[in-house]
Z-matrix of the N, CA and C atoms (Angstrom, degrees):
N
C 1 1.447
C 2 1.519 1 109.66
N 3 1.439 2 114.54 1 135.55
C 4 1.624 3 119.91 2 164.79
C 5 1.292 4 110.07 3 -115.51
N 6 1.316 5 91.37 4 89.67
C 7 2.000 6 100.38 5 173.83
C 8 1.910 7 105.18 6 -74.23
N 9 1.345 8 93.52 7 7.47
C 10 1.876 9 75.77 8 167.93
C 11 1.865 10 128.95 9 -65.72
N 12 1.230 11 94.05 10 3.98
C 13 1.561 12 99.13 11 -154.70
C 14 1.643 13 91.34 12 -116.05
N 15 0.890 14 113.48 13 9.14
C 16 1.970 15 121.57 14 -172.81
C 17 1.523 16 79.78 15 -67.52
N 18 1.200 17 138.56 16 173.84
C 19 1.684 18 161.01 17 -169.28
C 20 1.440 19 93.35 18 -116.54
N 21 1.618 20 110.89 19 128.11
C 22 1.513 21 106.14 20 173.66
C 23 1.449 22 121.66 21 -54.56
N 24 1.521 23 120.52 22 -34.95
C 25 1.055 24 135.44 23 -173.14
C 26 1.471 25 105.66 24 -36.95
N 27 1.415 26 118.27 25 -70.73
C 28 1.500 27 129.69 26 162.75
C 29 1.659 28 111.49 27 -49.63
N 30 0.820 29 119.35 28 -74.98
C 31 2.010 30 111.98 29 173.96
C 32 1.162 31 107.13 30 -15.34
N 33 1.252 32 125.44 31 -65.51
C 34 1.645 33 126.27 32 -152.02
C 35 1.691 34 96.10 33 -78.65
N 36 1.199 35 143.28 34 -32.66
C 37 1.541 36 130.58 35 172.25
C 38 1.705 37 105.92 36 -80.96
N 39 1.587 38 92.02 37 137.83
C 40 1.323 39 111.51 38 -173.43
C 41 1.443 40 109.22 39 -82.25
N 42 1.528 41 111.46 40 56.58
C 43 1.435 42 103.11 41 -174.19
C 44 2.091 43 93.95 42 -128.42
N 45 1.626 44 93.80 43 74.13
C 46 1.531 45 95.07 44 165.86
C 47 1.263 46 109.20 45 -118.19
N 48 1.630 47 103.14 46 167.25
C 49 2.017 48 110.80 47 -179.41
C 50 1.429 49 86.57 48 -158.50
N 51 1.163 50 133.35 49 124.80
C 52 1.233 51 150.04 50 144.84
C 53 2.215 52 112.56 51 -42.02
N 54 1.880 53 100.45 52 162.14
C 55 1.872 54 88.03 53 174.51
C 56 1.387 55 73.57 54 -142.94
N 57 1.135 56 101.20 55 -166.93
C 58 1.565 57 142.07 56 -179.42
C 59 1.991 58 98.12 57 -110.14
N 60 1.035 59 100.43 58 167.53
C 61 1.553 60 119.14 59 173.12
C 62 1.570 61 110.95 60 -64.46
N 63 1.341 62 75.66 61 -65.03
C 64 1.654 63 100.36 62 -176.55
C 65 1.575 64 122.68 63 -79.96
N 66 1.180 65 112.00 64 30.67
C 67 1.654 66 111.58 65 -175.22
C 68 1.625 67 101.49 66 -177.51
N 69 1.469 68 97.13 67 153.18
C 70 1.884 69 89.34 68 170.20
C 71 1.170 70 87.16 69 -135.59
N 72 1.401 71 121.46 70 73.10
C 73 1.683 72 130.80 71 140.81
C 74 1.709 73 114.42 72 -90.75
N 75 1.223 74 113.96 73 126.91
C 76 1.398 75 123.48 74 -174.27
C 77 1.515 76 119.75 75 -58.80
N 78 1.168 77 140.52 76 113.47
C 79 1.125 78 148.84 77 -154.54
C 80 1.476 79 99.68 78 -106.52
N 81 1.507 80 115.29 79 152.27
C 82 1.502 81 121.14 80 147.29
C 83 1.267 82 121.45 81 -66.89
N 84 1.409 83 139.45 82 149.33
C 85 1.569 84 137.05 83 178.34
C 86 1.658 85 83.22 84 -87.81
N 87 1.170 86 121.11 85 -41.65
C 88 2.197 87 100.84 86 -151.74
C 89 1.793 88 76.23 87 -101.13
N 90 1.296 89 148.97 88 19.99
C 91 1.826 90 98.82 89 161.92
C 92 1.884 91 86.21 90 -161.67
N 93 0.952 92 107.98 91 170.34
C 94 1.437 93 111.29 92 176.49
C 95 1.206 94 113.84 93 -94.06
N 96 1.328 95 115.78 94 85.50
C 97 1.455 96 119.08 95 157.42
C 98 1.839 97 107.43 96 -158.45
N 99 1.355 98 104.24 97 167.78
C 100 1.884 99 106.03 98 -164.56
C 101 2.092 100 83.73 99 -51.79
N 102 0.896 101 66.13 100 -168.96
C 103 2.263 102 113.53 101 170.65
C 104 1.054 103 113.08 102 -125.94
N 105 1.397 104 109.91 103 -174.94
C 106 1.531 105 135.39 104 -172.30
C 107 1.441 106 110.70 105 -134.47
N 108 1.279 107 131.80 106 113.38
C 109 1.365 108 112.51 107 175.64
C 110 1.412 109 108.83 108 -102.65
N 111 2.020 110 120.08 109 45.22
C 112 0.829 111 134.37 110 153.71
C 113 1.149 112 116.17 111 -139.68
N 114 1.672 113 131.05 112 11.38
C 115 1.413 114 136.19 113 -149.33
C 116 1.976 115 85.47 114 -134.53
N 117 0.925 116 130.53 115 82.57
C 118 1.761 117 138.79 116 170.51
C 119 1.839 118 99.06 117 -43.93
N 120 1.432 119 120.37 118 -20.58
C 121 1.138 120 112.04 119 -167.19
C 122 1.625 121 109.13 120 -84.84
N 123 1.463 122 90.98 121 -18.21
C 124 1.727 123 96.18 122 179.28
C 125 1.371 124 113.26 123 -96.30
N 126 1.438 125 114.64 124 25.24
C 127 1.732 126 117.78 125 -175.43
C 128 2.079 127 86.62 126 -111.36
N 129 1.666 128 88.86 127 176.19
C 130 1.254 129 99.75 128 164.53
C 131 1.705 130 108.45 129 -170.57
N 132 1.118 131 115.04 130 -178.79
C 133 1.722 132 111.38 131 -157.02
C 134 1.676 133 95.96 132 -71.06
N 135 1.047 134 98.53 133 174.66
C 136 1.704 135 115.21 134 -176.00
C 137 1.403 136 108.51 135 -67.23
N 138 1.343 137 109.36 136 -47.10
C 139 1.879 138 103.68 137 -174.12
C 140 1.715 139 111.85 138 -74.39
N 141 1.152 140 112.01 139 -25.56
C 142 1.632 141 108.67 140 164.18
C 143 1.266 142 126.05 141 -47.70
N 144 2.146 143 104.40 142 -43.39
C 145 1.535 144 124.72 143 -169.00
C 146 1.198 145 95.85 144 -41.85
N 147 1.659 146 73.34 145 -68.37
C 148 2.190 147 96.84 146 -160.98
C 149 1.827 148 107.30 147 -63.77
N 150 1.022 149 137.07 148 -34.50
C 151 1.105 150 137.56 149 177.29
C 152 1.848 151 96.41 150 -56.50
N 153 1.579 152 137.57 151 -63.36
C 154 1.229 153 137.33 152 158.78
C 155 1.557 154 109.48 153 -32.73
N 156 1.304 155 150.85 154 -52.64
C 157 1.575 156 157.02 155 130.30
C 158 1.704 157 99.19 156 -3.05
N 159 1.381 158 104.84 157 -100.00
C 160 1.671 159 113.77 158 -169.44
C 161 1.381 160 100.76 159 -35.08
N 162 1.259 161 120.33 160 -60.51
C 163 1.639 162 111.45 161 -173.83
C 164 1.771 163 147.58 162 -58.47
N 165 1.828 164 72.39 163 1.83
C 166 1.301 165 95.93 164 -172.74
C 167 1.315 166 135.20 165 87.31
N 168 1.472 167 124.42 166 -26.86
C 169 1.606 168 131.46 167 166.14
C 170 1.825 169 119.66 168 -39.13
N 171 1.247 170 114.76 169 -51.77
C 172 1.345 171 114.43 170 137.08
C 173 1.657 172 135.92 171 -152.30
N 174 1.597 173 102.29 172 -146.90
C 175 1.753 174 91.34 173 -154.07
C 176 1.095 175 115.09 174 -109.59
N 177 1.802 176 115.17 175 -0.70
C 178 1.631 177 106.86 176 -175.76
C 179 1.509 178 89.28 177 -146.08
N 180 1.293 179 135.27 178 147.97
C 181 1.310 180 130.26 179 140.47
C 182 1.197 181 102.15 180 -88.94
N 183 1.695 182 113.99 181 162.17
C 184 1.884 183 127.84 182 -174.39
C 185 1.515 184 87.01 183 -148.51
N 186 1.149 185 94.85 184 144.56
C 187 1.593 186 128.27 185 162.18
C 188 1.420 187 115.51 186 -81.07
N 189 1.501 188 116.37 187 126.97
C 190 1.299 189 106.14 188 172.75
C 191 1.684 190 118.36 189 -125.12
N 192 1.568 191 122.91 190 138.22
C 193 0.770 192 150.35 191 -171.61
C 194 1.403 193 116.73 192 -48.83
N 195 1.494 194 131.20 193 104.38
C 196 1.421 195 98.34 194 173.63
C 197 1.945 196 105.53 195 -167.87
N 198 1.567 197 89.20 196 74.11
C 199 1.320 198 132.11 197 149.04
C 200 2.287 199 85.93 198 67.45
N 201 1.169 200 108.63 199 46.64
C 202 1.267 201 116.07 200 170.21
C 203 1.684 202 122.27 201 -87.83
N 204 1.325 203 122.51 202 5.49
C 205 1.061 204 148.92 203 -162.04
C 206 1.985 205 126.43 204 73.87
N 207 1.499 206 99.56 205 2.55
C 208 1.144 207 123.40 206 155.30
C 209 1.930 208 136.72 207 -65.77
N 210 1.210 209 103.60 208 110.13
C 211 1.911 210 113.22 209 -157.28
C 212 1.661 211 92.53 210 -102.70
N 213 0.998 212 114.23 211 129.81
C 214 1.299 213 130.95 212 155.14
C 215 1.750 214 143.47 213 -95.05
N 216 1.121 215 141.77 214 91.17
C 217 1.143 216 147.03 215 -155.92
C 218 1.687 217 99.35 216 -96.96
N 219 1.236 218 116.78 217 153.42
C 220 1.478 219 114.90 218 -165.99
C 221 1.603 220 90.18 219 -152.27
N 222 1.585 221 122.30 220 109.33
C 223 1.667 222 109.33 221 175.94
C 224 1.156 223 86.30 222 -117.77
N 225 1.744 224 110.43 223 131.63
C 226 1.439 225 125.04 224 166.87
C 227 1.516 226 113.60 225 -61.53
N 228 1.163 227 92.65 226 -76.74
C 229 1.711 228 106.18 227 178.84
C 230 2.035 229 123.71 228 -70.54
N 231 1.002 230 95.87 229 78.47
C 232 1.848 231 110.03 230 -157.93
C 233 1.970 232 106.02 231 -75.24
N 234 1.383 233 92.92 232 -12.45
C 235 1.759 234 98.88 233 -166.26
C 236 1.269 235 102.91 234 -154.14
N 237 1.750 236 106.95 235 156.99
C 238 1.637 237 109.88 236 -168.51
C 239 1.347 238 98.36 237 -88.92
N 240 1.306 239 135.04 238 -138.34
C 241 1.497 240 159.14 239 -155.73
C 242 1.905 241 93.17 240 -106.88
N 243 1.416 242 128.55 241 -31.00
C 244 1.220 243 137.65 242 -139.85
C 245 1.517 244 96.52 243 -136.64
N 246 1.573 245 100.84 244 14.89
C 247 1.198 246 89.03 245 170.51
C 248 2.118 247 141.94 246 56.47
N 249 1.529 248 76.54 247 16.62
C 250 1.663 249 89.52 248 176.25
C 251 2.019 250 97.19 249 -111.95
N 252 1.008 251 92.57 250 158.47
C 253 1.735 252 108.75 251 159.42
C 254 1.432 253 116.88 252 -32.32
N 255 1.468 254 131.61 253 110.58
C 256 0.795 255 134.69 254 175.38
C 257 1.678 256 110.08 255 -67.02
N 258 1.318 257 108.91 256 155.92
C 259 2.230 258 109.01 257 -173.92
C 260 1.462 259 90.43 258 -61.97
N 261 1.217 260 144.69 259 -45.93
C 262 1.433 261 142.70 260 -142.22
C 263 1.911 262 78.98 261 -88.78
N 264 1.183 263 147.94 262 -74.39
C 265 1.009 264 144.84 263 -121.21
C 266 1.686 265 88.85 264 -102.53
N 267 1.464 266 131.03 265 -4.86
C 268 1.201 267 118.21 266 -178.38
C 269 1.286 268 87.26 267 -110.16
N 270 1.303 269 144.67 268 -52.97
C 271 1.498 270 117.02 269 170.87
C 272 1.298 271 150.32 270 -40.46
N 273 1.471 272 94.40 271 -44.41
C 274 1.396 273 103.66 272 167.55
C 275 1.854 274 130.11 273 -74.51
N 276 1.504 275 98.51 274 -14.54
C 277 1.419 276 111.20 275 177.09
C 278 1.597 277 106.97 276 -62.62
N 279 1.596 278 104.89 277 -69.51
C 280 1.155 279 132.10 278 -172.99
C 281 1.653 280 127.57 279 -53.17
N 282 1.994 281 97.46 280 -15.59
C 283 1.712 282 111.01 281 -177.35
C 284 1.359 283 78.80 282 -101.40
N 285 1.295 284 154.19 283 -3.23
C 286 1.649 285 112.40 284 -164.55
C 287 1.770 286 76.42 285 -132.65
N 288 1.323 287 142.14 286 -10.18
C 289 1.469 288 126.03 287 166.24
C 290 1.552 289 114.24 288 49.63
N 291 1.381 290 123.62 289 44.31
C 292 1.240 291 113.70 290 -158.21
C 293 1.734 292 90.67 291 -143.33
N 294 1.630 293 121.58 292 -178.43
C 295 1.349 294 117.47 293 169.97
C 296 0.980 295 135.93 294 -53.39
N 297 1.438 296 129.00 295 102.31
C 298 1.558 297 124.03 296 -167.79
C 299 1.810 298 88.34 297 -130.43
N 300 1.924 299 94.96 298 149.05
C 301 1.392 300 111.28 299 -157.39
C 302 1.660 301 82.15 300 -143.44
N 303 1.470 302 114.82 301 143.39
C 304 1.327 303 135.08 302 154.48
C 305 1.275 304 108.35 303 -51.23
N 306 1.331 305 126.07 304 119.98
C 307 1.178 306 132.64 305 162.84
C 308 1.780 307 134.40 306 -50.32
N 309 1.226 308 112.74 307 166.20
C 310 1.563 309 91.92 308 176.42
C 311 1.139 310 130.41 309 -79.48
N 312 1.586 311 140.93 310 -18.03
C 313 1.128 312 141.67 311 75.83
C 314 1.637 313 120.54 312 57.34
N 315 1.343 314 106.15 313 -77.75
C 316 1.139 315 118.66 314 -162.24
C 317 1.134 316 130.97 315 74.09
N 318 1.667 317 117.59 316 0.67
C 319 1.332 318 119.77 317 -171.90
C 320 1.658 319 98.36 318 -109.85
N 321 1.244 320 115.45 319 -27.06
C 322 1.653 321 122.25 320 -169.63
C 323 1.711 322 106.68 321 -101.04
N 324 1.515 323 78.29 322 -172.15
C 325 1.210 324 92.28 323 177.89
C 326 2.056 325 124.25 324 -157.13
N 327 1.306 326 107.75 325 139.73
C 328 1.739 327 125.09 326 -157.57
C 329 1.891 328 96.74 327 -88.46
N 330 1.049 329 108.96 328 79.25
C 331 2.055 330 87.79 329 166.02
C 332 1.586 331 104.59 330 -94.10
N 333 1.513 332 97.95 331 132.78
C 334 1.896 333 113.19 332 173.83
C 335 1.750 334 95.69 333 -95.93
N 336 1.210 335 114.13 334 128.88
C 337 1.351 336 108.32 335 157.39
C 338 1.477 337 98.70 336 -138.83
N 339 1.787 338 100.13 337 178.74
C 340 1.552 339 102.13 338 172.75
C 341 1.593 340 101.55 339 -107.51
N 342 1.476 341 108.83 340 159.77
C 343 1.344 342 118.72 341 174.73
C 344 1.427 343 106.59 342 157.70
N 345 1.677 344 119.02 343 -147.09
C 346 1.192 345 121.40 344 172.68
C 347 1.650 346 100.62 345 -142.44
N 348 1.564 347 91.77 346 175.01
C 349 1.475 348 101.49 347 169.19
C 350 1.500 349 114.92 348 -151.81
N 351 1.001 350 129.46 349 140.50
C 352 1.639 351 149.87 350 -136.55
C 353 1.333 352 97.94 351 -80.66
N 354 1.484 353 124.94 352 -17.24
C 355 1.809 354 138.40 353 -175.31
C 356 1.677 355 97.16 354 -139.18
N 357 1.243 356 115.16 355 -161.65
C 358 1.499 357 147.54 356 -148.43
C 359 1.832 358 86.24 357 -110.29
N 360 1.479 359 96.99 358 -73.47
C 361 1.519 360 100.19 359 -159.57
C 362 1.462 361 106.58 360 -170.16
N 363 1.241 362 124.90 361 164.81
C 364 1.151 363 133.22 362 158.88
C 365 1.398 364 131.49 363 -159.01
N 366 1.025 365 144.67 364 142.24
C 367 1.362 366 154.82 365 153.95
C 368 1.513 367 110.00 366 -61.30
N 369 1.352 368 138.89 367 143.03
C 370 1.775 369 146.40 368 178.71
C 371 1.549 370 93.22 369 -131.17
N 372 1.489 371 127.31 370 27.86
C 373 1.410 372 143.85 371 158.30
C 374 1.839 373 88.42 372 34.69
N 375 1.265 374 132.23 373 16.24
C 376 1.437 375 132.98 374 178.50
C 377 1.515 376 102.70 375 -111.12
N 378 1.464 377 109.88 376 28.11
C 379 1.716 378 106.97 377 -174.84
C 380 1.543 379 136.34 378 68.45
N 381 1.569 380 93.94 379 25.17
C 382 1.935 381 109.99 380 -166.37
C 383 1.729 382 91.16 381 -141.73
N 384 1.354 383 103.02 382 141.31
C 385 1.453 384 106.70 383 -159.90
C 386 1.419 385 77.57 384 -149.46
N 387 2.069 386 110.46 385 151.33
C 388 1.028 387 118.74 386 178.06
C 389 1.582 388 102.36 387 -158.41
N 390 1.675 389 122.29 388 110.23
C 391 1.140 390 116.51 389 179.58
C 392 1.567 391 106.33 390 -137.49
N 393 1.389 392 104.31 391 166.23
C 394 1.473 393 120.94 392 -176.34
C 395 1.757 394 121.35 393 -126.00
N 396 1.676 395 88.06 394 -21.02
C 397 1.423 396 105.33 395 -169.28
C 398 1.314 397 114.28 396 -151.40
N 399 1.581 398 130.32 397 149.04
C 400 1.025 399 143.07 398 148.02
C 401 2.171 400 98.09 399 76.05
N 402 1.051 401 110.16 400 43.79
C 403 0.938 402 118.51 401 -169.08
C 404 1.508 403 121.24 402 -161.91
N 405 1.230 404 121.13 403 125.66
C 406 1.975 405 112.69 404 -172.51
C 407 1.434 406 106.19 405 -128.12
N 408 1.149 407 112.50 406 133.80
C 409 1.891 408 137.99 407 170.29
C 410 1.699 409 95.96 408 -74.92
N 411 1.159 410 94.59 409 143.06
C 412 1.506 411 114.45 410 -178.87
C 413 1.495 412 113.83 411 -107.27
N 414 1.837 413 116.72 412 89.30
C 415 1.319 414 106.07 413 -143.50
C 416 1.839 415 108.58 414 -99.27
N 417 1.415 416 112.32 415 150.50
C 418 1.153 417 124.70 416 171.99
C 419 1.137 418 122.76 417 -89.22
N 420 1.315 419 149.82 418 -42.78
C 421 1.161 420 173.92 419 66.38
C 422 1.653 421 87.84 420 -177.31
N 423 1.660 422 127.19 421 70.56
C 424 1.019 423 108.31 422 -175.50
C 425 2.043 424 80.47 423 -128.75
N 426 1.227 425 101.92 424 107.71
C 427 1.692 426 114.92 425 -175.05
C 428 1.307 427 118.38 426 -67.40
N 429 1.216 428 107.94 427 120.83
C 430 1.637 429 95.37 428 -172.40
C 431 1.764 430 99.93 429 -112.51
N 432 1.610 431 96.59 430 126.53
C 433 1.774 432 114.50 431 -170.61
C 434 1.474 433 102.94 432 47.59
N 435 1.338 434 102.04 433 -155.04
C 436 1.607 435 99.85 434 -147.93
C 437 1.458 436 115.58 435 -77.98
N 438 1.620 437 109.57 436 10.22
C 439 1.569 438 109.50 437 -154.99
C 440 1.873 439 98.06 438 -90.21
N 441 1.505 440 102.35 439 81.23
C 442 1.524 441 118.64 440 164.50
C 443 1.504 442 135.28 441 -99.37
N 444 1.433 443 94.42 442 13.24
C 445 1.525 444 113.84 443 165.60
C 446 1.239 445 154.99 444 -114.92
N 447 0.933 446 137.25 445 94.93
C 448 1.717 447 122.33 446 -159.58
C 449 1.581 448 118.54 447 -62.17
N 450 1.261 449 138.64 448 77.18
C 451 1.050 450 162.96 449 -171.72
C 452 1.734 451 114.29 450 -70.82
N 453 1.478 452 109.86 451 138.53
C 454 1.797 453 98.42 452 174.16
C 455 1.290 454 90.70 453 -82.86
N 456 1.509 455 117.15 454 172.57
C 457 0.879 456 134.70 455 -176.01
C 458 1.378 457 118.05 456 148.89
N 459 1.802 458 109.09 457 87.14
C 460 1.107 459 129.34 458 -135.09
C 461 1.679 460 89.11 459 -115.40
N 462 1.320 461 130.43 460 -33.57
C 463 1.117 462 137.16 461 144.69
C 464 1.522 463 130.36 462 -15.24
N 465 1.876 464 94.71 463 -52.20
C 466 1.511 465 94.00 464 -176.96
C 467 1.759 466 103.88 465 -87.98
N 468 1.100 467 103.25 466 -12.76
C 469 1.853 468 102.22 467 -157.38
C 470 2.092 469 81.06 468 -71.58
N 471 1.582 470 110.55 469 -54.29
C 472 1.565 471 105.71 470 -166.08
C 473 1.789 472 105.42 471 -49.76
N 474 1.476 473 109.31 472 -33.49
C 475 1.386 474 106.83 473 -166.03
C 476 1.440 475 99.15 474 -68.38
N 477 1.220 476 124.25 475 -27.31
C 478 1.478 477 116.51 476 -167.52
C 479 1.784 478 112.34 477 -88.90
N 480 1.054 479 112.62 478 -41.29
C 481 1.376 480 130.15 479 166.67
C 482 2.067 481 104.18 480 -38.82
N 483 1.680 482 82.99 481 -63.18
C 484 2.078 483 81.59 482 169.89
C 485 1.311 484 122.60 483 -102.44
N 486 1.051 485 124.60 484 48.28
C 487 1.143 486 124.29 485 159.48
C 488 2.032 487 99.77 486 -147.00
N 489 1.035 488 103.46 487 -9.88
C 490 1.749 489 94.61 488 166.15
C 491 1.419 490 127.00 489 -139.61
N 492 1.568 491 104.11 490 15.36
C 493 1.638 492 131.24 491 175.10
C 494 1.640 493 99.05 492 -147.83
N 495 1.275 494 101.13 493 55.44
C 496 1.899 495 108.74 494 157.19
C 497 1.442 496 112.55 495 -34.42
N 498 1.475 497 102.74 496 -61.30
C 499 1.856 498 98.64 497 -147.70
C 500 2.086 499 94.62 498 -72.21
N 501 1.309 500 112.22 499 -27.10
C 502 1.134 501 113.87 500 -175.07
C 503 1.608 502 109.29 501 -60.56
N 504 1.542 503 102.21 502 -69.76
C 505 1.583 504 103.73 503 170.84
C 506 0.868 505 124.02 504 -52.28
N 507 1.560 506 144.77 505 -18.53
C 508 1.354 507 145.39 506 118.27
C 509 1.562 508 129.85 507 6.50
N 510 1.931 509 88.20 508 -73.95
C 511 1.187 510 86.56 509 178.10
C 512 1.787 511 126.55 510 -105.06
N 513 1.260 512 90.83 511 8.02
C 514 1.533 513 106.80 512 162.58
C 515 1.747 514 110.90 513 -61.76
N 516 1.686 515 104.26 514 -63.08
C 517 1.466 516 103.10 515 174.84
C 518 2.033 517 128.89 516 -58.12
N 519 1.447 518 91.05 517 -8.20
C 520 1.446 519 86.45 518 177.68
C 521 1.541 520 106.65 519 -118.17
N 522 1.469 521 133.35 520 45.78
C 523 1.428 522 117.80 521 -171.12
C 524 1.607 523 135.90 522 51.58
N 525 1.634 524 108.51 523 9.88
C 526 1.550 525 93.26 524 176.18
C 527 1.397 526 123.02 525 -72.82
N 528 1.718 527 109.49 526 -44.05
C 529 1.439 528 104.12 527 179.88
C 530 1.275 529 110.01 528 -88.84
C-alpha cells in the first residue's frame, strides 16, 4: 500500500482504524483488538494506522466517517465483464470529480468528497453506498485518474442520493425523515 496519496484533508483528522485482509472489522492501529466506527476513542492519527500497516500487524488502514463534513461513496461493482467502467461507476465518478481510489476489492471503487447528507448512511443493496457517519472505508490509496482531491461538491452528493437513494430523496423531499 502507498498511503502517500490519501488527501491531507483526511490525514490531519484522527479518525483511523486499521483491518485485516481477510475481514473488514475495524481494528485499533496501537493494540490488537476491533474499533468502533462510533467510539473516536478507538481511532488514532493516520501515521500510527499506517505505521501499524508497514510493521506488519495489519493490511489496510480505513478512514472512518463521522459526520466531519466528509461524504463517502462506496461502488461495489466499478467495471463491466471487459473491464471498462461500469455506467454506475462512470457516472458517479465523473459528477462528484473528487478523490476516488480502487477499492480493496479491486473491483470497486472509494470517492471522499466534502458536503453533507440528509441521513448517516445508506446502502441501495444495488452496489452504491453512501455515508457520512458512523461508518469507515477501507483505504487503498490506489488513485484512479486525476481525482487526487477531496473537493466540496455538494451538488454531486444530492445528485447521487436522488438518483441512487430514490425512496430516501423521496422521503427527504416530503418531511418523513
Amino acid at each position: 500500500m502507498d498511503y502517500s496519496a490519501i488527501p491531507d484533508v483526511m490525514k490531519m483528522q484522527p479518525n483511523w482504524v486499521c483491518a485485516n485482509a481477510d475481514s473488514k472489522v475495524p481494528m485499533r492501529a496501537f493494540m490488537d483488538a476491533a474499533a468502533s466506527s462510533t467510539n473516536p476513542n478507538t481511532w488514532d492519527d493516520f501515521e500510527t494506522a499506517v505505521q501499524a500497516v508497514q510493521d506488519g500487524k495489519y493490511d489496510y488502514a480505513g478512514y472512518v466517517f463521522s459526520d466531519t463534513g466528509i461524504v463517502g461513496i462506496d461502488i461495489d461493482t466499478g467495471f463491466t465483464e471487459d473491464f471498462e467502467l461500469s455506467d454506475v461507476a462512470e457516472d458517479i465518478i465523473k459528477k462528484c470529480g473528487s478523490y476516488t481510489e480502487l477499492s480493496k476489492s479491486g473491483r470497486g471503487f472509494h470517492i471522499i468528497l466534502k458536503g453533507d447528507l440528509p441521513f448517516d448512511g445508506q446502502n441501495n443493496q444495488n452496489g452504491v453506498e453512501i455515508y457520512k457517519n458512523a461508518r469507515f472505508f477501507i483505504c487503498t490509496g490506489e488513485v484512479i485518474g486525476d481525482y487526487t482531491e477531496v473537493i466540496e461538491n455538494q451538488e454531486a452528493i444530492d445528485y447521487a442520493v436522488e438518483k441512487y437513494f430514490p425512496v430516501i430523496a423521496k422521503e427527504k423531499k416530503h418531511g418523513i425523515r
